[in-house]
C-alpha positions as CSV (number, residue, x, y, z in Angstrom):
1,X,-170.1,-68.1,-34.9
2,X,-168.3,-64.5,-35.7
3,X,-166.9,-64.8,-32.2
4,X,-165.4,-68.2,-33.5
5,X,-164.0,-66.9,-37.0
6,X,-162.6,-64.1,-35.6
7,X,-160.1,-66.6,-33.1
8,X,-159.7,-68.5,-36.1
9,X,-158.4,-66.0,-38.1
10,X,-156.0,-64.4,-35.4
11,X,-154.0,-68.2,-35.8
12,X,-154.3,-67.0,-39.3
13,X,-152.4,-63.8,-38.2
14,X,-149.3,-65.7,-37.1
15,X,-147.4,-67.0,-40.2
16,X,-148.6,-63.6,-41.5
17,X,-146.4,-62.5,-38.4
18,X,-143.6,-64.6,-39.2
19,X,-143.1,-64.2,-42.4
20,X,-143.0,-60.1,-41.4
21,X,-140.0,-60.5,-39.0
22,X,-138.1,-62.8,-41.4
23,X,-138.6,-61.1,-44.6
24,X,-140.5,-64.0,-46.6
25,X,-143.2,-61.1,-48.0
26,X,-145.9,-63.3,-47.6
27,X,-147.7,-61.1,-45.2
28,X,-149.8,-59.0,-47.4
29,X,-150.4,-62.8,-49.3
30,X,-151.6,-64.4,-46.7
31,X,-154.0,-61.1,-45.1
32,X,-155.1,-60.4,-48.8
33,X,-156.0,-64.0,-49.7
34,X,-157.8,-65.0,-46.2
35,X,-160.4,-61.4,-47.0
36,X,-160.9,-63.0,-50.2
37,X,-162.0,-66.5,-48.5
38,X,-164.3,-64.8,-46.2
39,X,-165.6,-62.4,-48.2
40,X,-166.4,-65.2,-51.3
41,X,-167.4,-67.7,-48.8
42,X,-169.9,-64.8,-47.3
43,X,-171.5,-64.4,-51.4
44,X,-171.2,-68.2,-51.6
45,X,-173.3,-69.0,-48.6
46,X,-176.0,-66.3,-49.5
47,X,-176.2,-67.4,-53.0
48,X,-176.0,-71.2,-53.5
49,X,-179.3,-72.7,-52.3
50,X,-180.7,-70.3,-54.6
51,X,-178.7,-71.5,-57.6
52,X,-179.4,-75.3,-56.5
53,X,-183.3,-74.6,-57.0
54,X,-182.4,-73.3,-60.4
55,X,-182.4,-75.4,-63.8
56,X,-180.0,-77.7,-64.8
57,X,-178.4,-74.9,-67.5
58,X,-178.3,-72.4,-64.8
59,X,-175.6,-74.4,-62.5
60,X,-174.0,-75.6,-65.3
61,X,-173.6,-71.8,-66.1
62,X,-171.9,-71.2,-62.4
63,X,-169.5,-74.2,-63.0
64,X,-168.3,-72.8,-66.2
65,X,-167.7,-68.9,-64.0
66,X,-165.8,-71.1,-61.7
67,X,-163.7,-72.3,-64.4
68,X,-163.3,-68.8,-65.4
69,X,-162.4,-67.4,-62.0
70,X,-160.0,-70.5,-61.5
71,X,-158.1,-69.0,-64.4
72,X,-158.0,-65.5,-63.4
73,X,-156.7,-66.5,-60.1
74,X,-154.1,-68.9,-62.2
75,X,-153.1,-65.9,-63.9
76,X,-151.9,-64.3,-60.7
77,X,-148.6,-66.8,-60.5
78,X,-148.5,-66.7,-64.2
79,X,-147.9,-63.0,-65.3
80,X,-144.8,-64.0,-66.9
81,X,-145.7,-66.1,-68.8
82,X,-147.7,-65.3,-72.3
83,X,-151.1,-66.1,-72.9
84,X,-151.6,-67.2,-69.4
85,X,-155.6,-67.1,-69.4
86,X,-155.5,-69.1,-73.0
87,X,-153.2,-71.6,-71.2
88,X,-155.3,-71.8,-67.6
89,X,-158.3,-72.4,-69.4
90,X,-157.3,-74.7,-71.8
91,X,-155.4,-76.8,-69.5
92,X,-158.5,-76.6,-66.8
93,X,-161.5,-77.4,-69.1
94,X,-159.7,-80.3,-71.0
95,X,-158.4,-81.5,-67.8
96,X,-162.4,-81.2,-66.0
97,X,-164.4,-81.9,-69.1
98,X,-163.3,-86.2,-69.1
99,X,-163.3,-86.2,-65.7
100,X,-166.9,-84.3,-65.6
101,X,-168.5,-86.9,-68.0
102,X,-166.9,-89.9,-66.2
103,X,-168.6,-88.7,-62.7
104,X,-172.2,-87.2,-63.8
105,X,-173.1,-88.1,-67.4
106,X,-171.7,-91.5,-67.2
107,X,-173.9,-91.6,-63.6
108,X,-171.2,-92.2,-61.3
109,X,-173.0,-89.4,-59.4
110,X,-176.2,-87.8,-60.3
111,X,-176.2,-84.9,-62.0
112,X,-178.1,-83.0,-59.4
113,X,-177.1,-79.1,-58.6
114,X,-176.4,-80.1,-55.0
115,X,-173.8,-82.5,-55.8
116,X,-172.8,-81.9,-59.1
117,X,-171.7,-78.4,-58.0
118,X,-169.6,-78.6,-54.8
119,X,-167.8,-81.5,-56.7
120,X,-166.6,-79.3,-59.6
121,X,-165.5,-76.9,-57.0
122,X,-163.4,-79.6,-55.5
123,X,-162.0,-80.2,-59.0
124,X,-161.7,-76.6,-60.5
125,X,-159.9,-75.3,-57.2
126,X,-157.6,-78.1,-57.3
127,X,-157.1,-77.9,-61.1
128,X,-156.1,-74.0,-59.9
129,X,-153.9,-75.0,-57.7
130,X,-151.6,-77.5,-59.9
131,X,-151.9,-74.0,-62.4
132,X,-150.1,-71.6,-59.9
133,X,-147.7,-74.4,-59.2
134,X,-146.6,-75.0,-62.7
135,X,-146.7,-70.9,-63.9
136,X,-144.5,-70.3,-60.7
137,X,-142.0,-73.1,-61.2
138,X,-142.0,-72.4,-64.7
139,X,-140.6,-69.2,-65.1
140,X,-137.7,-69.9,-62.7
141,X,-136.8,-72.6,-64.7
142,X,-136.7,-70.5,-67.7
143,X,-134.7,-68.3,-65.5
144,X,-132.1,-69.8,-63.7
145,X,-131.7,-72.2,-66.9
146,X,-131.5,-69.9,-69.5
147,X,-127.9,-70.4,-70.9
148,X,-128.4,-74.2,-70.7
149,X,-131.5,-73.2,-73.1
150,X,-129.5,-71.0,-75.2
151,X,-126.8,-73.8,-76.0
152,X,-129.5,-76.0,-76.5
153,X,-131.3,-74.4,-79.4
154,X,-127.6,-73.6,-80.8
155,X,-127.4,-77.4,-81.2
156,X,-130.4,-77.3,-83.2
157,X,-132.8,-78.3,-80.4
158,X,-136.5,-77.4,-80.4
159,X,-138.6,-75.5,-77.3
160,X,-139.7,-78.8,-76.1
161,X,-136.8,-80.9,-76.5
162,X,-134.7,-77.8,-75.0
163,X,-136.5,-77.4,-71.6
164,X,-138.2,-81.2,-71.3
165,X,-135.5,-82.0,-68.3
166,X,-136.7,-78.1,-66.3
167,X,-140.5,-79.6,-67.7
168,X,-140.2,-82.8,-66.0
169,X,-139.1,-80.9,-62.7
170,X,-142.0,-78.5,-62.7
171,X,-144.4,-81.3,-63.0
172,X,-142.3,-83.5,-60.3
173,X,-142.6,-80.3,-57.9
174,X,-146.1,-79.6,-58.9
175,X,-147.4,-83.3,-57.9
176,X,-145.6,-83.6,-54.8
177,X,-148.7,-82.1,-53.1
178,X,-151.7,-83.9,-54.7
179,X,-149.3,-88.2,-54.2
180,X,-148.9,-87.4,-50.8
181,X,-152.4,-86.5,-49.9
182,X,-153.1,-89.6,-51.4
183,X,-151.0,-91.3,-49.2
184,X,-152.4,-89.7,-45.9
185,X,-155.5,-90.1,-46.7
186,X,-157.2,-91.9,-44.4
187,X,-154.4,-92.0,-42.1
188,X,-153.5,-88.4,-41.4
189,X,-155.8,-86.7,-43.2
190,X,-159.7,-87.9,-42.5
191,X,-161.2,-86.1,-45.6
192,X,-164.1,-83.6,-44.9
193,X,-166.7,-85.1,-47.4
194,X,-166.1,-88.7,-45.6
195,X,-166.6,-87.2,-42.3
196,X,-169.9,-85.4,-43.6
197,X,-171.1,-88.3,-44.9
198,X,-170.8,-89.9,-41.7
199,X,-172.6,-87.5,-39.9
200,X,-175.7,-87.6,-42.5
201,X,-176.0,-91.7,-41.5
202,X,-174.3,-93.0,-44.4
203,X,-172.4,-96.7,-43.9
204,X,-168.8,-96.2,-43.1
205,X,-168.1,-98.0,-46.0
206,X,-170.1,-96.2,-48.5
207,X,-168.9,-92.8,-47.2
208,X,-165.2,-94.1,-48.0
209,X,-166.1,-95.4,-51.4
210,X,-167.3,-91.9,-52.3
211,X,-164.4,-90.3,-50.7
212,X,-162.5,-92.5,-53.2
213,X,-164.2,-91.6,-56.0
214,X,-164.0,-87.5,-55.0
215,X,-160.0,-88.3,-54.2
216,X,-159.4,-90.4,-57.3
217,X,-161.0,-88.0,-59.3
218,X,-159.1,-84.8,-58.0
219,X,-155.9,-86.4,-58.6
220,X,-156.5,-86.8,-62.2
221,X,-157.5,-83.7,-63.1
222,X,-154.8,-82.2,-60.9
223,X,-152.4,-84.4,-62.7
224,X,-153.8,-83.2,-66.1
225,X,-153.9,-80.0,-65.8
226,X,-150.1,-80.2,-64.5
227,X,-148.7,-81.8,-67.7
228,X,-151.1,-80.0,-69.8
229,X,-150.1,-76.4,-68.3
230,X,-146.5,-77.4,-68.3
231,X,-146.0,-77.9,-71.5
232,X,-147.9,-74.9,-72.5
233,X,-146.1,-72.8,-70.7
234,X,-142.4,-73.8,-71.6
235,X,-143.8,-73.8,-75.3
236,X,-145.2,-70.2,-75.7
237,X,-142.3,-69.2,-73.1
238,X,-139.8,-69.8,-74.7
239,X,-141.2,-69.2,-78.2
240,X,-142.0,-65.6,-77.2
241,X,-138.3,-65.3,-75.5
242,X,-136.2,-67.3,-78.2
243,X,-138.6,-67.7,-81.7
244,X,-135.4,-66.4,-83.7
245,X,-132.9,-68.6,-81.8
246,X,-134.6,-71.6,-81.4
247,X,-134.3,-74.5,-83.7
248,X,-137.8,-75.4,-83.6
């Protein structure tokens, strides 16, 4: 099996390679962030069945340190931006807490450590994701933008009114991602927790209703979390960069 991650990862090594010869500066990215995986994956692996034997509390207590480490890996697109852990876990934990109850306290799915956990995983790394997305996007908004800002709040304009149109492009840009792998899916993309389900002897049809439910519910917090951390961002951006300008 180390034979076979070991090919894997020199694939891996490739874009790592381009993006050395053409100056994209991704390479350390890329080499840093695949270590991570392994290395988390490696903790992960030796760790979980443990945790799944555990109470209730006790896994609820490891979803909430994967919220946490969502944010602190948010933060790393989002150093820019003020109060970037406030806004990550704000926008994550109102974004996963409806979509939590819905699943597993409205008993959608049981509320059971091995399925309970995995799914807020799928949810909280995908919540992440739409997080480094919008931080990114944001601050070159506020960049490239900034006169069109400044004559804005002249007029009298407040911080949301004076970025909404750069707002409604970070969320556009930050969703493109999460509509069209709704729109492959099942085409293109044959989900992994379908394709596992299939493999345990569950009905094609069941496997694809869950894979709905697992889709349908990343999308919404991924959407959540978008608007939510857009509009958090802009807002304490601009109030730190502007707060005497600004016609609030």
């Amino acid at each position: 099996m180390i034979k076979s991650v070991l090919a894997a990862y020199l694939l891996l090594l490739i874009p790592a390679l381009i993006s050395w010869i053409e100056g994209l500066g991704l390479q350390k990215d890329i080499v840093v962030a695949s270590l991570r995986a392994f290395v988390q994956l490696l903790i992960l692996s030796s760790v979980i069945l443990y945790f799944f034997k555990l109470p209730v509390i006790f896994n609820i207590g490891f979803v909430f340190l994967m919220l946490v480490s969502g944010c602190i890996i948010a933060m790393e697109r989002g150093k820019g931006v003020p109060h970037s852990f406030v806004i990550s876990f704000a926008s994550m934990f109102i974004s996963f807490l409806p979509v939590f109850i819905l699943l597993f306290v409205s008993g959608i799915l049981k509320m059971v450590p091995n399925i309970f956990v995995p799914i807020s995983g799928m949810l909280l790394g995908n919540s992440t994701k739409a997080l480094s997305m919008v931080f990114n996007r944001t601050q070159k908004q506020v960049e490239e933008n900034h006169e069109i800002i400044e004559a804005a709040f002249l007029d009298g304009a407040g911080y949301i009114e004076a970025s909404k149109i750069f707002m409604i492009d970070v969320m556009n840009v930050a969703l493109i991602p999460q509509i069209d792998g709704l729109k492959i899916l099942g085409i293109v993309h044959i989900p992994g927790t379908m394709a596992g389900l299939l493999i345990g002897g569950v009905r094609p049809l069941d496997a694809a209703f869950y894979q709905l439910i697992v889709a349908y519910s990343i999308a919404s917090i991924y959407v959540f979390t978008t608007f939510i951390g857009a509009y958090l961002s802009f807002l304490l951006l601009l109030k730190e960069r502007y707060e005497k300008t600004a016609g609030k």
